[in-house]
Steps between C-alpha positions, in 0.01 A plus 500: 500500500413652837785712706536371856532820633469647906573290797488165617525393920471129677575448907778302638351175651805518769514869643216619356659805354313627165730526198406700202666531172426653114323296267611247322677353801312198593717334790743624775713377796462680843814577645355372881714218503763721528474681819458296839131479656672584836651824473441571136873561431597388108662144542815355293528148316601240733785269461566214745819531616569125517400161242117438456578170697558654822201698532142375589273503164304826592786685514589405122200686392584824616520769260564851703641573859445826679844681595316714776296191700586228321189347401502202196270540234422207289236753260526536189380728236132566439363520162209695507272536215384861356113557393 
């Protein structure tokens, strides 16, 4: 049996940021979907404030508003594989 020993990195498809982690990790999730691509301030879960049926269907998807600009991100977590 062979240790997996040192590191192992891969490169977000999304934001292109490179993540790097110990060995044996072989997948992670980049935390970009979490911060807005406007003004890169962390965004919160969203919640519609009314019923599904009273909002267009794109605004169903939305997963994380912006509190500073209020931009709506429909992004969700990247799995990025480790090699």
């Amino acid at each position: 049996m062979v240790a997996k020993i040192g590191f192992v990195e891969g490169k977000c498809g999304v934001c292109g940021k490179t993540l790097r982690r110990r060995r044996p990790a072989g997948l992670v999730v980049c935390d970009c979907y979490e911060f807005c691509p406007v003004c890169r301030t962390k965004m919160t879960p969203y919640s519609p404030d009314l019923s599904p049926r009273q909002y267009s269907a794109s605004d169903i998807d939305v997963l994380y508003q912006c509190s500073n600009c209020g931009y709506k991100s429909k992004q969700k977590p990247v799995e990025i594989k480790l090699t």
